[in-house]
DRENMARMI-312619 format. One line per 2 residues: number of its first residue (from 1); their letters; for each residue x, y, z of C-alpha. Coordinates in Angstrom, 1 decimal. Layout:
# DRENMARMI-312619
NUM) A) X Y Z; ...
This chain:
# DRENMARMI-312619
1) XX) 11.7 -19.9 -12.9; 14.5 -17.4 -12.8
3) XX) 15.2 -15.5 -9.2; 14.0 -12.1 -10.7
5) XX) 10.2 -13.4 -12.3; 10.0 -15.6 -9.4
7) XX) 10.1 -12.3 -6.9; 8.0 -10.6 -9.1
9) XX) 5.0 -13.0 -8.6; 5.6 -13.1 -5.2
11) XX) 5.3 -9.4 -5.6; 2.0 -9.6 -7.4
13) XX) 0.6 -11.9 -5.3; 1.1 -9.8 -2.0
15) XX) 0.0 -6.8 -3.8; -3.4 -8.7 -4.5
17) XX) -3.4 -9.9 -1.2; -3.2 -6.2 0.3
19) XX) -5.6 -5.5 -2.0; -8.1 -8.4 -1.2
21) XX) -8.2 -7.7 2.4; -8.0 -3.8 2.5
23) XX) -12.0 -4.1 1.6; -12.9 -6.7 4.2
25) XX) -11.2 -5.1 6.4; -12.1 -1.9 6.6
27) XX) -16.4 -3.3 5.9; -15.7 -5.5 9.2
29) XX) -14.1 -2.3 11.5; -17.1 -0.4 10.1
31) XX) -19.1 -2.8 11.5; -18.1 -2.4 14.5
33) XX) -17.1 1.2 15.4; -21.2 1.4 14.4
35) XX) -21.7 -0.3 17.2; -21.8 -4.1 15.6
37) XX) -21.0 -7.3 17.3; -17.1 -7.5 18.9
39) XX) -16.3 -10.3 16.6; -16.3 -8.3 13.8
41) XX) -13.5 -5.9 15.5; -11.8 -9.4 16.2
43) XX) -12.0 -10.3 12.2; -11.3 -7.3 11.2
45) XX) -7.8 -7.6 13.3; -6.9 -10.7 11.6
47) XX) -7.7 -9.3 8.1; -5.5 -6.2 8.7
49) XX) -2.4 -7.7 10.4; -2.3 -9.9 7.3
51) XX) -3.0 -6.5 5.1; 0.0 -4.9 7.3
53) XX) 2.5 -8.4 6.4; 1.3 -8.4 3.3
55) XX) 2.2 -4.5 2.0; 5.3 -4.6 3.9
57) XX) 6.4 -7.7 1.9; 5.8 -6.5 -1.3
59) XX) 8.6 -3.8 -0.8; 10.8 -6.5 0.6
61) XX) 10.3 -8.9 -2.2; 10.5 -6.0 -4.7
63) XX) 13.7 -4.8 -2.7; 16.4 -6.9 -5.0
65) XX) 15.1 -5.6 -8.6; 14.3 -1.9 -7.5
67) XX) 17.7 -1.5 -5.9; 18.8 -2.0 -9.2
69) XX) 17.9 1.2 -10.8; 17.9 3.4 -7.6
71) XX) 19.1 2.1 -4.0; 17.8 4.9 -2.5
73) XX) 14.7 5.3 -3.7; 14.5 1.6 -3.3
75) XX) 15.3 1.4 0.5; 12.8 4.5 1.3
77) XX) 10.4 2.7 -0.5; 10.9 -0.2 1.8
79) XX) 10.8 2.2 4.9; 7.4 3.8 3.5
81) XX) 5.6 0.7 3.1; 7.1 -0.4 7.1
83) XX) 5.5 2.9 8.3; 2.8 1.9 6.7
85) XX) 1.8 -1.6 8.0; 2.5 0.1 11.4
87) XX) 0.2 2.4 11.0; -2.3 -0.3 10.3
89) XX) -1.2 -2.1 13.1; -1.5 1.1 15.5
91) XX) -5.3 1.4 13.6; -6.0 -2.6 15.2
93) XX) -4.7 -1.8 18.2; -6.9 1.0 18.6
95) XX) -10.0 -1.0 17.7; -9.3 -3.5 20.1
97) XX) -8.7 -1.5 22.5; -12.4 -0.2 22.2
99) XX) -13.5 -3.9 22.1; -12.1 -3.8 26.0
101) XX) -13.6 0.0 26.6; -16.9 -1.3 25.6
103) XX) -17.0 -4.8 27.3; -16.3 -2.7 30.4
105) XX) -18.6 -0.2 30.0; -16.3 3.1 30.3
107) XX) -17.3 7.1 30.0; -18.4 8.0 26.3
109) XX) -15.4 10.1 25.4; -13.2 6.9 26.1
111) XX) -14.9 5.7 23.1; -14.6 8.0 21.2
113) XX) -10.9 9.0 21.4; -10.1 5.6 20.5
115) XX) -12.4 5.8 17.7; -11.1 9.8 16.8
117) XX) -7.2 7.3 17.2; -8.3 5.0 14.5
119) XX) -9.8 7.3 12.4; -6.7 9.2 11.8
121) XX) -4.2 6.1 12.1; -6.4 5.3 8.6
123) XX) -5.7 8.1 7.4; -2.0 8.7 7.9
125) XX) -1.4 4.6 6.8; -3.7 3.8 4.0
127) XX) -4.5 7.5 2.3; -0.6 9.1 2.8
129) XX) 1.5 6.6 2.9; -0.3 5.1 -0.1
131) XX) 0.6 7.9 -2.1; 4.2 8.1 -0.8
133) XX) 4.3 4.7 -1.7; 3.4 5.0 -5.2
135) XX) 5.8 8.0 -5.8; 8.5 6.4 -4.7
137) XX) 7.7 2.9 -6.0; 6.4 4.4 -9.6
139) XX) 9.4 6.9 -10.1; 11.4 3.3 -10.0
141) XX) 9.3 1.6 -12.7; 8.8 4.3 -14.4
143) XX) 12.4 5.7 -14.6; 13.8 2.2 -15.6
145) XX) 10.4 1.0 -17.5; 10.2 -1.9 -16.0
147) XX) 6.5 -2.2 -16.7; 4.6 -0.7 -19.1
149) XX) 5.0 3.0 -18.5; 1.0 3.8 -18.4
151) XX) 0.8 1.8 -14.7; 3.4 3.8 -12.8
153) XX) 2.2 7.0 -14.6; -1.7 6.4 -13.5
155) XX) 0.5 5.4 -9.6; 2.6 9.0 -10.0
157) XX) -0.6 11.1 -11.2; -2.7 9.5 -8.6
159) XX) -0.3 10.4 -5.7; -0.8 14.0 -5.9
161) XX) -4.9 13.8 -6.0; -4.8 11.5 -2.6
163) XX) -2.0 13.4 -1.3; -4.4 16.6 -1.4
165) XX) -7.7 14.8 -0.5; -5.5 13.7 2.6
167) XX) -4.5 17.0 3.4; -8.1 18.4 2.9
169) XX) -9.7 15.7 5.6; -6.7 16.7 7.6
171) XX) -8.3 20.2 7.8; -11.8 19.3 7.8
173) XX) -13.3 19.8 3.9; -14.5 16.6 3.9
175) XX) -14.3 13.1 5.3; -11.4 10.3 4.1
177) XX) -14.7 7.7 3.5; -16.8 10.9 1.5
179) XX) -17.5 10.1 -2.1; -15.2 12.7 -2.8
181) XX) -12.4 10.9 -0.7; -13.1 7.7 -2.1
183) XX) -12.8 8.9 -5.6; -9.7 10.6 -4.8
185) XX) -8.7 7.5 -4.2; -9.3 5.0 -7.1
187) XX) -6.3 5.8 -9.2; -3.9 4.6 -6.5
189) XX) -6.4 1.5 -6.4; -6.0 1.1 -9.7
191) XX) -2.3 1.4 -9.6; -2.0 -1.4 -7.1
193) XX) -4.2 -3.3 -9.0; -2.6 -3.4 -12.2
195) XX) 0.9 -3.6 -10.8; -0.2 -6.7 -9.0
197) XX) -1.7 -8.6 -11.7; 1.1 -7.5 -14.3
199) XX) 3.8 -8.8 -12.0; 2.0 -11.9 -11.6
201) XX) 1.1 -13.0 -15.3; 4.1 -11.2 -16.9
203) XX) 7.0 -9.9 -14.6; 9.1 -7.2 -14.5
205) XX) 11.3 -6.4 -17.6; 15.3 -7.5 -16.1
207) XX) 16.6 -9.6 -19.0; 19.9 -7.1 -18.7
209) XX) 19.2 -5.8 -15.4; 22.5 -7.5 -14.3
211) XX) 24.5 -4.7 -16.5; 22.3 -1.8 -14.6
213) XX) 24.3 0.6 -12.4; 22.6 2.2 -9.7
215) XX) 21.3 5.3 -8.9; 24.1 8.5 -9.7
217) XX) 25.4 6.5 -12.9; 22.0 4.8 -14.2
219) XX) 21.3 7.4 -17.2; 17.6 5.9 -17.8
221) XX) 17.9 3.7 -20.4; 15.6 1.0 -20.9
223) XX) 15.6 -2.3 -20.1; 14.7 -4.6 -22.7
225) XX) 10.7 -4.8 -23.3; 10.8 -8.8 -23.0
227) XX) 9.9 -10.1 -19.8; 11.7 -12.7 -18.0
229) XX) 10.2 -16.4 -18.6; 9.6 -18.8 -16.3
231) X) 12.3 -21.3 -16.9
């Protein structure tokens, strides 16, 4: 297996990862700021510090083919997907916190401005960063067609949508688990998804990415539309 399909998988299989424990996660934390059992807030920690590894790793294991085509766009990608799992993190640290608040019986609006911090840590991690994420990730594949152009165009339409549906439960139109949010939300789902499987089963397309300036000389031409074997 060459260096190049062998970071790809591992790229595909930490995008299925953060996709595998995004759901769990966020049914487990639900759970519990309803007023469930503490061991789901504990569960639902564990889930989303792996969630938080597991995003920030598939920047760094993309990190060596995307610098290829842009450097800069490549690093800020890695950056955006950091802020990101910290975000996350901040999000656990604010349930657990409220694990403690409860146990010890504190004043109502204790609870609930740990609550109100979580709320808008999931927000600002998993609804804008996502869609930074995939603009900045999906110019790169797009740009240097290093998979099938349809996947990073459903990432680069999607980002605007969940970009405004952020900005709109910002303000107050509706909320970021509304049907309206979650639908504003499924193409960058869908993005991750595919990405994650394609770079698994197929790879991204390299075979001359050795001969690819970067950024201000690259003039956009494709790679070739053979993926890279396993040896």
């Amino acid at each position: 297996m060459t260096p190049y399909r062998r970071l790809s998988l591992i790229a595909g299989v930490l995008y299925l990862v953060t996709f595998a424990t995004s759901f769990p996660a966020l049914a487990l934390k639900t759970g519990f700021l309803a007023g469930g059992n503490p061991a789901l807030a504990a569960w639902g920690a564990v889930v989303e510090i792996g969630l938080a590894a597991s995003a920030v790793g598939t920047a760094l294991a993309l990190y060596p083919i995307t610098r290829r085509v842009s450097e800069s766009l490549a690093l800020s990608f890695v950056v955006s997907r950091t802020v990101e799992g910290v975000m996350i993190l901040s999000g656990v640290l604010a349930v657990m916190s409220l694990v403690t608040v409860r146990a010890a019986g504190t004043i109502a609006e204790v609870d609930q401005a740990l609550v109100a911090w979580h709320d808008w840590t999931f927000l600002l991690g998993p609804a804008f960063m996502s869609a930074i994420n995939a603009l900045l990730l999906g110019t790169i594949l797009y740009r240097a067609r290093l998979v099938p152009r349809i996947m990073p165009l459903v990432g680069l339409l999607g980002a605007p949508l969940l970009l405004a549906s952020s900005v709109a439960v910002l303000f107050g139109a509706w909320t970021q688990t509304s049907p309206i949010g979650a639908a504003a939300a499924i193409p960058i789902a869908l993005w991750e998804l595919s990405l994650g499987l394609w770079l698994i089963f197929r790879g991204v397309r390299v075979r001359n990415i050795e001969a690819t300036p970067t950024d201000a000389s690259f003039t956009g031409a494709p790679f070739t539309d053979a993926p890279v074997a396993s040896a």
